[in-house]
Steps between C-alpha positions, in 0.01 A plus 500: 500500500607858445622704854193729614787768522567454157174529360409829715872684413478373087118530430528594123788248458229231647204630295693468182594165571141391564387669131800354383394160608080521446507416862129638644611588851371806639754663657377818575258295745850325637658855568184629669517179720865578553467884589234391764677285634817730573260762639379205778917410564547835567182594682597170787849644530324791581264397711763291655793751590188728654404165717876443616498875610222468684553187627853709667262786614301276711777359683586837573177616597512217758783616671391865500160362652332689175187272567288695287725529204578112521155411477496719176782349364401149556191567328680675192730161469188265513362720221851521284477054560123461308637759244859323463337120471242619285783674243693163522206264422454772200813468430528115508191479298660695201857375574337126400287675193812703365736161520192316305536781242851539467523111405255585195765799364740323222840553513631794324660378163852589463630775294604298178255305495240609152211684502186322389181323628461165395768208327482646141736803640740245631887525320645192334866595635629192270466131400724208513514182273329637162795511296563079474129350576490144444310340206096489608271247326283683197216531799596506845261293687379668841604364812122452581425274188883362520478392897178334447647318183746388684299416805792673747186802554176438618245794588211257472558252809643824666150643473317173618725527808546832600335791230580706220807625433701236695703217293675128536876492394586109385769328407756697347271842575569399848872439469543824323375695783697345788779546251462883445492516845798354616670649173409829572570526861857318466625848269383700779731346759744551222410846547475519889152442596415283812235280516200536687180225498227752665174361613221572263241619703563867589305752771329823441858712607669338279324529216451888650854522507605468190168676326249248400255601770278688522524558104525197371222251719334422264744328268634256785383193624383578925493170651172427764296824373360652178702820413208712550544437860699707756821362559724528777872485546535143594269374168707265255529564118629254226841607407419762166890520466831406712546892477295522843643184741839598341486842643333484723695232677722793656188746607559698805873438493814736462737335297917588522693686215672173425197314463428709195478404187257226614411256223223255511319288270201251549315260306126527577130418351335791441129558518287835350120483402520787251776315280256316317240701470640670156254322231757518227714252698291237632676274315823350606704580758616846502214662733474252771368542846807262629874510349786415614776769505857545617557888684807720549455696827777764534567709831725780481663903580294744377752675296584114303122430447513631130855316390345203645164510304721508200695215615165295647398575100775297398490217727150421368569530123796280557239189528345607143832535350635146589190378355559677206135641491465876348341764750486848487532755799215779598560833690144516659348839496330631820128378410633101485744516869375279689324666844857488675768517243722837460618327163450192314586336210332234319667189301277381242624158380367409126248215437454470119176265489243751501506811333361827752453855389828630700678163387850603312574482128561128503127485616401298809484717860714578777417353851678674805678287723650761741418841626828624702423756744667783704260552798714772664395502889171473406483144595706536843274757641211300479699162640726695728834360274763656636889528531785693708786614296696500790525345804433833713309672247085532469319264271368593180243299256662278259427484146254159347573390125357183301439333220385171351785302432292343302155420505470156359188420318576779233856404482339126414260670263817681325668148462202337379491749206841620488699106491173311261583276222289444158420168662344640754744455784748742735858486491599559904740806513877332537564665846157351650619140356672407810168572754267307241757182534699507186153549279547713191144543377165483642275229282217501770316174540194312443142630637346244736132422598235506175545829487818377284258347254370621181115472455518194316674281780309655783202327350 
């Protein structure tokens, strides 16, 4: 969340930011809140210091035998008590309304960041992998039509057991996930990251702490309750992304100066009710509402928190680049930031089997796989992350970064697409040989049940 002292000494600087962003927050209402609440603070310590004073005068006016005057006095500081606990129950009352508010004010984009209010402002910075692209069959099947050919997807059973968009991985579908997995979270050891299993369920602070409440509710799965409900602090909500255990794992703590850079990455399921909700992409599996994902949580100095998202960028494209798969790179403009982010780029890895609108000049469409993020302090004030950069000195918030690193099922999809044959199989990317136990090409398998049969010999 953004400091209260912040928002009252850089108003316009706030009021851009929310234009900027299409954010519909009224602040004006927030300030109001704000300037009340100052004028109760300093109407107590008013009310206070007289109470002290006369709280002296009284033991005075006892020794002076003032009987008269004590008996005023007494009366004055039973009248200055009701008027000081009813300007702190005021004052508690809009102390809990303004920190309700102040978690509904986005952070304040940073200065680079481009202007613009929804994804078709966002800047391709560049793109990776065009220049030698593999031959592709005459039609690229699509993974949905391709998985189910090969019986290694199934959405069908998937809905029989559990509901739309949900899905089976078999056989070799099944092996390339675990694979990806381990694949992608060995190169981030390579590159410094400690591991970190997190239990999925989550409570209401964390997912407050690192910005998906109150905002997002509705798009996460509440466990016991509808999310119409109240919720309290204690509640449970299915993991929506390692982001928020991650993090939050260190809430409430100071951290030491040679703690810092703190690198973290977990494997998790992931579950969000609005991801398949888009009615273009019912089909398949690249809106889901559970995926499996590897995250990069980063903990760091303030004044490093911009190298680092530049260097967190790199550590996730280096899984797209040893799998040979072309991407392309997106500045997002202030409109697409998520609620949180500072700054964020996108990596868009390419899946040629079915051709979009925005899809490049190859045809087919580009599927993101990452967003990296530079959350500034936003994320530490509202978990209470912070660190001492020296042993004697004060502590100071800590700056949060992530990104995807990647998310699998779209990575899968890109294979599918990317690595088909004419015949109608996938050649496995050479560095994920190894984790699928020597095998070089998918071939999938045959269906089972008499499902598998044709019309003829089901009769």
């Amino acid at each position: 969340m953004l400091d209260r002292t912040y928002i009252r000494e850089n108003t316009e600087e706030v009021r851009d930011a929310l234009e900027n962003r299409g954010a519909d927050v009224d602040l004006d209402e927030f300030l109001e809140l704000d300037e009340r609440w100052r004028e109760l603070k300093a109407r107590g310590d008013d009310l206070r210091h007289e109470r002290n004073q006369i709280t002296k005068k009284i033991g005075k006016l006892v020794a002076d035998g003032k009987d008269e005057e004590r008996e005023e006095a007494i009366k004055r500081s039973r009248e200055l008590k009701a008027e000081i606990e009813e300007v702190e129950e005021e004052g508690v009352e809009l102390e809990d309304e303004l920190r309700e508010r102040i978690l509904e004010i986005p952070q304040v984009p940073d200065e680079s960041v481009p202007l613009g209010l929804d994804e078709r402002h966002n800047v391709e910075d560049r793109r990776w992998g065009f220049d030698d692209l593999r031959d592709l069959p005459d039609e690229v099947t699509p993974h949905y039509d391709l998985g189910e050919d090969l019986d290694i997807i199934d959405e069908e059973r998937a809905a029989k057991t559990t509901g739309s968009g949900f899905y089976f991985l078999k056989g070799e579908g099944a092996q390339l996930e675990h694979a990806l997995i381990q694949f992608m979270m060995d190169i981030h050891r390579e590159q410094g990251y400690v591991d970190v299993f997190p239990p999925v369920p989550v409570k209401s602070t964390s997912m407050r702490g690192t910005g998906q409440l109150p905002k997002f509710a509705d798009d996460a799965y509440r466990l016991g309750g509808s999310n119409e409900e109240e919720y309290d602090d204690e509640d449970l909500w299915l993991c929506p992304t390692a982001e928020v255990p991650v993090t939050n794992m260190y809430a409430n703590e100071i951290l030491l100066d040679d703690d810092l850079p703190l690198k973290h990455q977990a494997y998790t399921p992931n579950f969000r009710r609005e991801a398949g909700e888009h009615g273009t992409e019912t089909r398949g599996i690249v809106r889901v509402h559970q995926f499996n994902k590897v995250e990069l949580v980063n903990f760091v100095e303030p004044e490093d928190s911009y190298d680092r998202l530049e260097e967190l960028l790199g550590e996730a494209e280096e899984v797209l680049k040893r799998l040979g798969l072309p991407y392309r790179i997106l500045e997002l403009c202030t409109g697409d930031l998520t609620f949180a982010s500072a700054k964020t780029y996108d990596i868009e890895v390419w899946a040629p089997g079915d051709d979009m609108d925005d899809g490049p000049e190859q045809g087919g469409r580009w599927l993101e796989v990452s967003s990296a993020s530079n959350f500034e302090d936003f994320q530490a004030r509202r978990a209470g992350l912070r660190y001492r950069p020296e042993r004697h000195e004060s502590a100071e918030y800590l700056h949060t970064l992530n990104a995807s690193g990647l998310a699998i099922p779209r990575v899968m999809v890109a294979i599918l697409e990317y690595y088909q044959n004419e015949d109608g199989t996938v050649t496995i990317p050479e560095p994920l040989q190894p984790y699928m136990g020597g095998k070089e090409v998918i071939e999938g398998h045959e269906k089972v049940g008499e499902s598998a049969l044709g019309a003829g010999e089901r009769e």
